[in-house]
PDB file of N, CA, C and O in Angstrom:
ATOM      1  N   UNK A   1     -73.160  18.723  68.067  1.00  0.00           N
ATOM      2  CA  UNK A   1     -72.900  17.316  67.815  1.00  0.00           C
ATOM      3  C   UNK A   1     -72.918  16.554  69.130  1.00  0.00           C
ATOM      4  O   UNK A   1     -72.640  17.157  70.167  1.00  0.00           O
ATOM      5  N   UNK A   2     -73.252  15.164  69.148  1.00  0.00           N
ATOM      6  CA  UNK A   2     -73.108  14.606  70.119  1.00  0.00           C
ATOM      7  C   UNK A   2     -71.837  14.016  70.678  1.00  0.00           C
ATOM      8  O   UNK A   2     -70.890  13.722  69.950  1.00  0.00           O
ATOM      9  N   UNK A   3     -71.836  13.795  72.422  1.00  0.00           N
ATOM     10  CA  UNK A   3     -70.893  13.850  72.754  1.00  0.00           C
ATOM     11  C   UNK A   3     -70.098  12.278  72.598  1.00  0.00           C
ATOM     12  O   UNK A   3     -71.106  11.588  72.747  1.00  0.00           O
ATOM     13  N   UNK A   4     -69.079  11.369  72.417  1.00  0.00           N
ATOM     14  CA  UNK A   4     -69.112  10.430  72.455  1.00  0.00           C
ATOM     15  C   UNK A   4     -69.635   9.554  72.862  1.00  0.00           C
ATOM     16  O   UNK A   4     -70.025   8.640  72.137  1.00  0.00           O
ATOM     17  N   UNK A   5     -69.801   9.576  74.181  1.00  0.00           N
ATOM     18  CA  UNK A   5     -70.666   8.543  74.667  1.00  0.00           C
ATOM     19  C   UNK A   5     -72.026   8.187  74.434  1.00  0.00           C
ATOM     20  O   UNK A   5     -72.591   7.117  74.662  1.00  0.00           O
ATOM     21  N   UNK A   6     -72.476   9.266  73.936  1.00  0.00           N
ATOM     22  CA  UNK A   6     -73.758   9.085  72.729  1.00  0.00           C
ATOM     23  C   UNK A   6     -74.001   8.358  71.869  1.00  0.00           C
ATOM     24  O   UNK A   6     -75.025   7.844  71.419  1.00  0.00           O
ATOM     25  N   UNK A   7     -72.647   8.328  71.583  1.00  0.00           N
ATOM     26  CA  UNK A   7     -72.330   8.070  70.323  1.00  0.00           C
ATOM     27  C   UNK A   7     -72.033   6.614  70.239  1.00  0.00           C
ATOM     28  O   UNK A   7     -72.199   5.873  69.270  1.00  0.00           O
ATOM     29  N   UNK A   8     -71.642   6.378  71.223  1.00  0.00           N
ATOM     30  CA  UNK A   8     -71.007   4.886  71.626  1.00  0.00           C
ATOM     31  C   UNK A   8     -72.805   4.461  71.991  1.00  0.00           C
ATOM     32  O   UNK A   8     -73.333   3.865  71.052  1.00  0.00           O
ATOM     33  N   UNK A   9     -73.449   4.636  72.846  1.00  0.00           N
ATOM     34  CA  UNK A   9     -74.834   4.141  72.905  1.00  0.00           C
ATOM     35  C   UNK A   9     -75.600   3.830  71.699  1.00  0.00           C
ATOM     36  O   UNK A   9     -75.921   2.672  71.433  1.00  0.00           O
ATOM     37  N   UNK A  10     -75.924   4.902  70.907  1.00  0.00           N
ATOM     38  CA  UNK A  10     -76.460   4.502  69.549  1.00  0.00           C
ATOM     39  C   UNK A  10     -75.650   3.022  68.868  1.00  0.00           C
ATOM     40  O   UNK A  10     -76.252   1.971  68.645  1.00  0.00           O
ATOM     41  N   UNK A  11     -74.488   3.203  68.673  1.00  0.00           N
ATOM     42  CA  UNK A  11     -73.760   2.190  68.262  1.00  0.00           C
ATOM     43  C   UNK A  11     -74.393   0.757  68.592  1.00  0.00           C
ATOM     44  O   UNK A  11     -74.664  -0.221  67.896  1.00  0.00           O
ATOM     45  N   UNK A  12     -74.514   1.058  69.979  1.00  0.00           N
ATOM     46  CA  UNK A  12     -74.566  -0.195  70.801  1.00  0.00           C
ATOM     47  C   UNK A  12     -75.475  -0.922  70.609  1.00  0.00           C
ATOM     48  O   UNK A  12     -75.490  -2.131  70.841  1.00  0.00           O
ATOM     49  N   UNK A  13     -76.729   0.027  69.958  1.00  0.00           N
ATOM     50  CA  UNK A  13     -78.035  -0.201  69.430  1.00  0.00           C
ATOM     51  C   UNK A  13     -78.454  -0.295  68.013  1.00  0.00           C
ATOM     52  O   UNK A  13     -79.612  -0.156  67.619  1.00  0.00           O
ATOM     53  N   UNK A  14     -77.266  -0.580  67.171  1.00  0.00           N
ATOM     54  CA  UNK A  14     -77.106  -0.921  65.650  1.00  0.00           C
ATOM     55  C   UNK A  14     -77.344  -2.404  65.897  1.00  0.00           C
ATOM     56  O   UNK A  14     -77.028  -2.966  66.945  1.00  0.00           O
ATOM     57  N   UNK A  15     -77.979  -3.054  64.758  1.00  0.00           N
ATOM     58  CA  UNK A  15     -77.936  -4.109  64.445  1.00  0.00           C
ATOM     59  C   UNK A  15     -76.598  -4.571  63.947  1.00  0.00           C
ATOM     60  O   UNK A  15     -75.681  -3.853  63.551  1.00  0.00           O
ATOM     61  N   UNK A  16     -76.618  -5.528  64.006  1.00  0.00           N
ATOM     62  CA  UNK A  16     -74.717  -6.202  62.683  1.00  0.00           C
ATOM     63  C   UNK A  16     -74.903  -5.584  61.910  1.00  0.00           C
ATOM     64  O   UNK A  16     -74.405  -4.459  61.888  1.00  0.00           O
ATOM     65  N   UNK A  17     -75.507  -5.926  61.169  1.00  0.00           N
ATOM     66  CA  UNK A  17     -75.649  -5.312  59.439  1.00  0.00           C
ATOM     67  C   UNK A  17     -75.311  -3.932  59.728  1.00  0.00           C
ATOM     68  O   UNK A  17     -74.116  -3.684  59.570  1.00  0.00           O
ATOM     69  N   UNK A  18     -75.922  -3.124  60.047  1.00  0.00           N
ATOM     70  CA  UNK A  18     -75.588  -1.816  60.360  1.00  0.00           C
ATOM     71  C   UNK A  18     -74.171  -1.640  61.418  1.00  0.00           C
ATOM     72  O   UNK A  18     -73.734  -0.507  61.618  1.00  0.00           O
ATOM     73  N   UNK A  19     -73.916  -2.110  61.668  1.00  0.00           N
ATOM     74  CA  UNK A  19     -72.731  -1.836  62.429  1.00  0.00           C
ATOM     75  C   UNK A  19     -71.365  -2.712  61.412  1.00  0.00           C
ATOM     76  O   UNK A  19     -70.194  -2.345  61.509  1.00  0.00           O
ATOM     77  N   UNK A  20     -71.656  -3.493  60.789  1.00  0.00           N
ATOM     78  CA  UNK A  20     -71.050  -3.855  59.541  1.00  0.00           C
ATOM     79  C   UNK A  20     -70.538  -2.542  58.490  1.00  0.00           C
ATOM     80  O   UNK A  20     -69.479  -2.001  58.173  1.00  0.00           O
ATOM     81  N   UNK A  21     -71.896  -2.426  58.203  1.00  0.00           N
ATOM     82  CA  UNK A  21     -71.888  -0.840  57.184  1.00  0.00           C
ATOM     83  C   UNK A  21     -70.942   0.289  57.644  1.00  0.00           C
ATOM     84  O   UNK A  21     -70.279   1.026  56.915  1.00  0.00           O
ATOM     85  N   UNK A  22     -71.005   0.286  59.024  1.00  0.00           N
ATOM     86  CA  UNK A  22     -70.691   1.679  60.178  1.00  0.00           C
ATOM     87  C   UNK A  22     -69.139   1.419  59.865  1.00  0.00           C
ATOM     88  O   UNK A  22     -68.443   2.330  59.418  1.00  0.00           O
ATOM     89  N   UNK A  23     -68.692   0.304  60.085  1.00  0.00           N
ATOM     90  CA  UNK A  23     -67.288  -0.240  60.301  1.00  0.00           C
ATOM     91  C   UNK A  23     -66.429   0.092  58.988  1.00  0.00           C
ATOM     92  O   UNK A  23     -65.273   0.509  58.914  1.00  0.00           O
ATOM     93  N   UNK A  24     -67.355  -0.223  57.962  1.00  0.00           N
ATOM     94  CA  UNK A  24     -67.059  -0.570  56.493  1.00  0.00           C
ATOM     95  C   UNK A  24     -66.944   1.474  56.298  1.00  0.00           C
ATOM     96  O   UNK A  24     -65.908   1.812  55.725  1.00  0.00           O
ATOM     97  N   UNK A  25     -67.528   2.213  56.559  1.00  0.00           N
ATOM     98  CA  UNK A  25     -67.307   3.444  56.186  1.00  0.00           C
ATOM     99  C   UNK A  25     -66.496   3.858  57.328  1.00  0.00           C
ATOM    100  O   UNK A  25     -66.066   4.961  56.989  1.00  0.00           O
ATOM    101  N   UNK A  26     -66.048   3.588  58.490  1.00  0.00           N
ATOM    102  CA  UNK A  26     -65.518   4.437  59.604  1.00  0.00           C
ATOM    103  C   UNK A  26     -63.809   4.220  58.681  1.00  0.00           C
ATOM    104  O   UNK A  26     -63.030   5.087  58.286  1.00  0.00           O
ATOM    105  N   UNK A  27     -63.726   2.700  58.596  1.00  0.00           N
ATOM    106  CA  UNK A  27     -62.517   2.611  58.097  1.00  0.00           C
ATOM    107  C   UNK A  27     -61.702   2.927  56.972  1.00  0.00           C
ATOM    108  O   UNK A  27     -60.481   2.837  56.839  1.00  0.00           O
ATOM    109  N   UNK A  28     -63.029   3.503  55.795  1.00  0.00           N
ATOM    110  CA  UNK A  28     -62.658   4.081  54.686  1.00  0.00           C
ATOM    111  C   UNK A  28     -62.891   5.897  55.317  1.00  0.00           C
ATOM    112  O   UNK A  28     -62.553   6.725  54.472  1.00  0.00           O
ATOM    113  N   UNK A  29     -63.218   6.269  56.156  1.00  0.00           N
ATOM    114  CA  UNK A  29     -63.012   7.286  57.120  1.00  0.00           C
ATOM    115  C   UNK A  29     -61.419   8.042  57.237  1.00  0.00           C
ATOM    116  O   UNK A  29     -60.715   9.007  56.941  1.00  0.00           O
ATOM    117  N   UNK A  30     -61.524   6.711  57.936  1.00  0.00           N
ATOM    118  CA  UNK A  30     -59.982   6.789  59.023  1.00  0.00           C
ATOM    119  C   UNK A  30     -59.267   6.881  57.800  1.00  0.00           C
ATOM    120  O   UNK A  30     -58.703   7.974  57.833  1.00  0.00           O
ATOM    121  N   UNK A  31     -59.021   6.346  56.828  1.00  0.00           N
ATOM    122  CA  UNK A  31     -57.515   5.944  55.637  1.00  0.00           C
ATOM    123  C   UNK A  31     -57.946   7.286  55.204  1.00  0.00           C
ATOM    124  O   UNK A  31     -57.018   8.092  55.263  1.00  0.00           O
ATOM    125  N   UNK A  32     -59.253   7.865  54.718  1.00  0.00           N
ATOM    126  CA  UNK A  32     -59.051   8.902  54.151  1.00  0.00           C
ATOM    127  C   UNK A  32     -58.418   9.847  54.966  1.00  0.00           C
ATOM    128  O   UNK A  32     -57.434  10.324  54.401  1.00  0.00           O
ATOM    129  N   UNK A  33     -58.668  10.394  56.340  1.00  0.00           N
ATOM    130  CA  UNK A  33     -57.774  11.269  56.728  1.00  0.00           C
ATOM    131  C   UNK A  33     -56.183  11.285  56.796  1.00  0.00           C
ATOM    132  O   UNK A  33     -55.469  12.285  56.872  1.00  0.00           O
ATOM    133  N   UNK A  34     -55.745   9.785  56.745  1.00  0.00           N
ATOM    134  CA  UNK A  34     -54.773   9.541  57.372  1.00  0.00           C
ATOM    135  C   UNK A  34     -54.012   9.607  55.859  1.00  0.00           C
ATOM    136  O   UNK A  34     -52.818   9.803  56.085  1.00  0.00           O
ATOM    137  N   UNK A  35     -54.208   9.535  54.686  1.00  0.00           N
ATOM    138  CA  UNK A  35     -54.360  10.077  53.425  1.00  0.00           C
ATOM    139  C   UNK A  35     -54.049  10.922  53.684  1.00  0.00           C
ATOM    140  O   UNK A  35     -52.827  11.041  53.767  1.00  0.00           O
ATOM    141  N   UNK A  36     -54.966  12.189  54.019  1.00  0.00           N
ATOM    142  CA  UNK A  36     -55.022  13.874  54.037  1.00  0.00           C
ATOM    143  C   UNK A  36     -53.520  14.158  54.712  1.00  0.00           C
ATOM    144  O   UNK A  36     -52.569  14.782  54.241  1.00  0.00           O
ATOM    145  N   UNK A  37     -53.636  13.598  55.749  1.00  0.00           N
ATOM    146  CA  UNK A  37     -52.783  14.171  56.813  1.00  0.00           C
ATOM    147  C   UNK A  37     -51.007  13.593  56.663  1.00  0.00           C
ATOM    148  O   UNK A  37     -50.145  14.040  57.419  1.00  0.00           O
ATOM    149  N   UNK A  38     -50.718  12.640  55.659  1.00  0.00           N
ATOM    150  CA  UNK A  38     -49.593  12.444  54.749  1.00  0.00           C
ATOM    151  C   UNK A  38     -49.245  13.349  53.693  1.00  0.00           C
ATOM    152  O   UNK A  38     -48.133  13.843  53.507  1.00  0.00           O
ATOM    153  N   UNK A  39     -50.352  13.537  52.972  1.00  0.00           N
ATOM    154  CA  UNK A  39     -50.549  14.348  52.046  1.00  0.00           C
ATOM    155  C   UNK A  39     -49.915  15.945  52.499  1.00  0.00           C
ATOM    156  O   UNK A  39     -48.998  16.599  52.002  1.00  0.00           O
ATOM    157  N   UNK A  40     -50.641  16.174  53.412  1.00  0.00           N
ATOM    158  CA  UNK A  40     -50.606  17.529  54.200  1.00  0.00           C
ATOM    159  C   UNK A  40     -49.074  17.781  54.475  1.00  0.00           C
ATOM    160  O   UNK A  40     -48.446  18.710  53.967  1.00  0.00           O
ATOM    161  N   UNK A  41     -48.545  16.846  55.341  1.00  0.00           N
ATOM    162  CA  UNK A  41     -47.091  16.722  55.580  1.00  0.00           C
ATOM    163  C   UNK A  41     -45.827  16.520  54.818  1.00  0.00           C
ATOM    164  O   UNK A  41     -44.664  16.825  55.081  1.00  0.00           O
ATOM    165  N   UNK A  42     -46.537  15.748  53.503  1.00  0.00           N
ATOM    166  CA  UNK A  42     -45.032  15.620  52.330  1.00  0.00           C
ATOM    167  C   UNK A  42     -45.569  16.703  51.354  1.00  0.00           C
ATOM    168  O   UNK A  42     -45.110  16.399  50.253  1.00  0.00           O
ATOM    169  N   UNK A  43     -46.231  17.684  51.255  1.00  0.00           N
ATOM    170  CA  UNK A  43     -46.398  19.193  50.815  1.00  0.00           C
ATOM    171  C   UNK A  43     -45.791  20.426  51.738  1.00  0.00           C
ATOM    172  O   UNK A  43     -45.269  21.452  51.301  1.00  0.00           O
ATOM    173  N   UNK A  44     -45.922  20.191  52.642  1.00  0.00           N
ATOM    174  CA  UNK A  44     -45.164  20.948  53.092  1.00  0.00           C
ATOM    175  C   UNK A  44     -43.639  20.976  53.952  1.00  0.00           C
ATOM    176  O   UNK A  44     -43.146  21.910  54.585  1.00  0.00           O
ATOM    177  N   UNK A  45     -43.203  19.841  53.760  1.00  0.00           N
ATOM    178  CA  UNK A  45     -41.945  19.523  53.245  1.00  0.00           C
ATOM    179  C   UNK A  45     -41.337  18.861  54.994  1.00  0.00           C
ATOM    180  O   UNK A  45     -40.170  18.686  55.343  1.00  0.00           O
ATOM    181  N   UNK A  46     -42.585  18.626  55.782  1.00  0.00           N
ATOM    182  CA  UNK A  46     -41.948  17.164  57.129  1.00  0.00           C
ATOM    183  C   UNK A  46     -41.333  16.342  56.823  1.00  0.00           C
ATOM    184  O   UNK A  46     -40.388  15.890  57.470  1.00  0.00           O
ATOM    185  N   UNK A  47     -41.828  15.857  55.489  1.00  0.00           N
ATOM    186  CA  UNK A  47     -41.302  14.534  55.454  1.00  0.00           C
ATOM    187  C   UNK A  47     -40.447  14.387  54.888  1.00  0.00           C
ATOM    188  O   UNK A  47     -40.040  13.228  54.811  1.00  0.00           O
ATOM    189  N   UNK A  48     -39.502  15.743  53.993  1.00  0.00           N
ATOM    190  CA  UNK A  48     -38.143  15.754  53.400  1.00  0.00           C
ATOM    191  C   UNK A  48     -36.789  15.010  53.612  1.00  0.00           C
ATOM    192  O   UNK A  48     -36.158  14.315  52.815  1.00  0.00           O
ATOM    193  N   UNK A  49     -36.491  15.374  55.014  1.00  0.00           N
ATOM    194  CA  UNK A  49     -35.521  14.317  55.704  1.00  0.00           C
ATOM    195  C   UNK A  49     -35.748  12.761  55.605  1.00  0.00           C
ATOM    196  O   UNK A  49     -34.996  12.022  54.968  1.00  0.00           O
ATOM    197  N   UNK A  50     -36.932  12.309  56.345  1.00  0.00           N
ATOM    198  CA  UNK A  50     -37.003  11.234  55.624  1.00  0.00           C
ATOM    199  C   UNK A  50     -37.192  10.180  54.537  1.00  0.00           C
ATOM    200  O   UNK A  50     -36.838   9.002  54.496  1.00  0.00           O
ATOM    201  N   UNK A  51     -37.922  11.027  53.577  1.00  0.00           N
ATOM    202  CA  UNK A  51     -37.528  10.408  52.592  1.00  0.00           C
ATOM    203  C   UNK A  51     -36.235  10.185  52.065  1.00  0.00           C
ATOM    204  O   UNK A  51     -35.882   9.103  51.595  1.00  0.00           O
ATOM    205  N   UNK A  52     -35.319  11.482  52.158  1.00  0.00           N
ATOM    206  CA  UNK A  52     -33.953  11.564  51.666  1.00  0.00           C
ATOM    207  C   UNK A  52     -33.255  10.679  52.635  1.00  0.00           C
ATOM    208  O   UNK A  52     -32.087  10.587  52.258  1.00  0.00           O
ATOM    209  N   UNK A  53     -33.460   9.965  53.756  1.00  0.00           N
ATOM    210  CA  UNK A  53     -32.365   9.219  54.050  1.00  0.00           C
ATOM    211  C   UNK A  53     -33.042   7.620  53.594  1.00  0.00           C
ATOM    212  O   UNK A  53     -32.395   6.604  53.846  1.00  0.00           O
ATOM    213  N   UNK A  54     -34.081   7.566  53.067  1.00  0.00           N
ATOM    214  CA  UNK A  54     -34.534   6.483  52.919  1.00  0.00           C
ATOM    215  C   UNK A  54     -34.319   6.219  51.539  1.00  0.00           C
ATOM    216  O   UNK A  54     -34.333   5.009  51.313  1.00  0.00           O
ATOM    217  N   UNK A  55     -34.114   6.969  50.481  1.00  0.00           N
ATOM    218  CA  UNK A  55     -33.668   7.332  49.266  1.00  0.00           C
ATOM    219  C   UNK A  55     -31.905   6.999  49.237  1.00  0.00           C
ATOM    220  O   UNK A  55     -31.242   6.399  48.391  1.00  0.00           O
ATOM    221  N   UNK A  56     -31.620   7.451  50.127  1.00  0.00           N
ATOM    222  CA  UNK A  56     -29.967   7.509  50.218  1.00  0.00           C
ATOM    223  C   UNK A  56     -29.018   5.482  51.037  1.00  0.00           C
ATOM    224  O   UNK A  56     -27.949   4.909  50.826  1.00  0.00           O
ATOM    225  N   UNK A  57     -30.162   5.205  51.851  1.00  0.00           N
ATOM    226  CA  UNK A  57     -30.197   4.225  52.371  1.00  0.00           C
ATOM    227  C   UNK A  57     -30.493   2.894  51.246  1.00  0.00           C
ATOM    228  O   UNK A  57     -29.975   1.781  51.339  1.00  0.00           O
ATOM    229  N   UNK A  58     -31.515   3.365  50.120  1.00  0.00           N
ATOM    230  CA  UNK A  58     -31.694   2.136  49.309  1.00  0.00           C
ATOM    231  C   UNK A  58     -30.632   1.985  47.975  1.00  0.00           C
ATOM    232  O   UNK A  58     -30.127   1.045  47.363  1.00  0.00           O
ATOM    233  N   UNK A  59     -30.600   3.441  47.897  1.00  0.00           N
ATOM    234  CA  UNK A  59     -29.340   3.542  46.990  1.00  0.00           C
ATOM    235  C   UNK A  59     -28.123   2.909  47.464  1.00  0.00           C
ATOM    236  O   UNK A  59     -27.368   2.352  46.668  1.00  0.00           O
ATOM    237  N   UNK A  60     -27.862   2.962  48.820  1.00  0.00           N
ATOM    238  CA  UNK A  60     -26.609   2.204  49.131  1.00  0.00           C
ATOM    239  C   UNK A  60     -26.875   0.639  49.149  1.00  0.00           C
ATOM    240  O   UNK A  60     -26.002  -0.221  49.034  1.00  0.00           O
ATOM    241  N   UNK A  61     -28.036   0.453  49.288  1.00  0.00           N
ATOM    242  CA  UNK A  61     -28.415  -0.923  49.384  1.00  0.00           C
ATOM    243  C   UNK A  61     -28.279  -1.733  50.802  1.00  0.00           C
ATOM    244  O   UNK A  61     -27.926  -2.856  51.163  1.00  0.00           O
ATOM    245  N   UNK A  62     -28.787  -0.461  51.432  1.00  0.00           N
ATOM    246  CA  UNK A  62     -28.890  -0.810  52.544  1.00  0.00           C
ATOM    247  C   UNK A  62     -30.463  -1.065  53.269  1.00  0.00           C
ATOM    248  O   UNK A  62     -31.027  -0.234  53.982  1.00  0.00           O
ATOM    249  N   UNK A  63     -30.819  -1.948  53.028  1.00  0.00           N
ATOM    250  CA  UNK A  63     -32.330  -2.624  53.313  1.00  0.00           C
ATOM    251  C   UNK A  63     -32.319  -3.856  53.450  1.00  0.00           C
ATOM    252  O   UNK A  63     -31.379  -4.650  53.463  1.00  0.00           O
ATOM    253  N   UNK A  64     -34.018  -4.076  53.613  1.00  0.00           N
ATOM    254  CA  UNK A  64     -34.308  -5.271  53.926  1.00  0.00           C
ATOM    255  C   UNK A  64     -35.988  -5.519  52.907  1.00  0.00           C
ATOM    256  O   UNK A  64     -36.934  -4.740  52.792  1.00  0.00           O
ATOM    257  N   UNK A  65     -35.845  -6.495  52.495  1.00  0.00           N
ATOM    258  CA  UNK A  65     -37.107  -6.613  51.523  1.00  0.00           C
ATOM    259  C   UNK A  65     -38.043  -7.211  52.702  1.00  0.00           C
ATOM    260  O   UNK A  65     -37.713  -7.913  53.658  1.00  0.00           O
ATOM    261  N   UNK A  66     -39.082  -6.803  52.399  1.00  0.00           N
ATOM    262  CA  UNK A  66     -39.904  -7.588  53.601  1.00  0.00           C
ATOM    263  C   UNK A  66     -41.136  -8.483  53.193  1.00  0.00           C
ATOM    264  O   UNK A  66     -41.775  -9.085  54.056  1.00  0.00           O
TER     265      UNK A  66
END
């Protein structure tokens, strides 16, 4: 695979439209991993603690609506 800066050159040499497109999939990219990698973590049980104090925190009614 190429090395970034390759990668960044080609880029550089997209038209809009195509670098439109590029943007439009990098960012449905990025959410998908960042998806995975939530996913990944409240299965195998990282994110236990916090949910439970955030669970325990709204139950007391201790928040803020935003």
């Amino acid at each position: 695979m190429s090395n970034l800066k390759d990668i960044e050159t080609a880029i550089q040499k997209l038209s809009l439209k195509d670098v439109q497109e590029l943007t439009f999939w990098f960012e449905s990219y990025s959410a998908s991993l960042w998806d995975d990698k939530i996913a990944t973590d409240l299965n195998s049980g990282k994110l236990e603690k916090l949910l439970t104090k955030a669970k325990r925190d709204f139950l007391k009614g201790d928040f803020q609506e935003i």
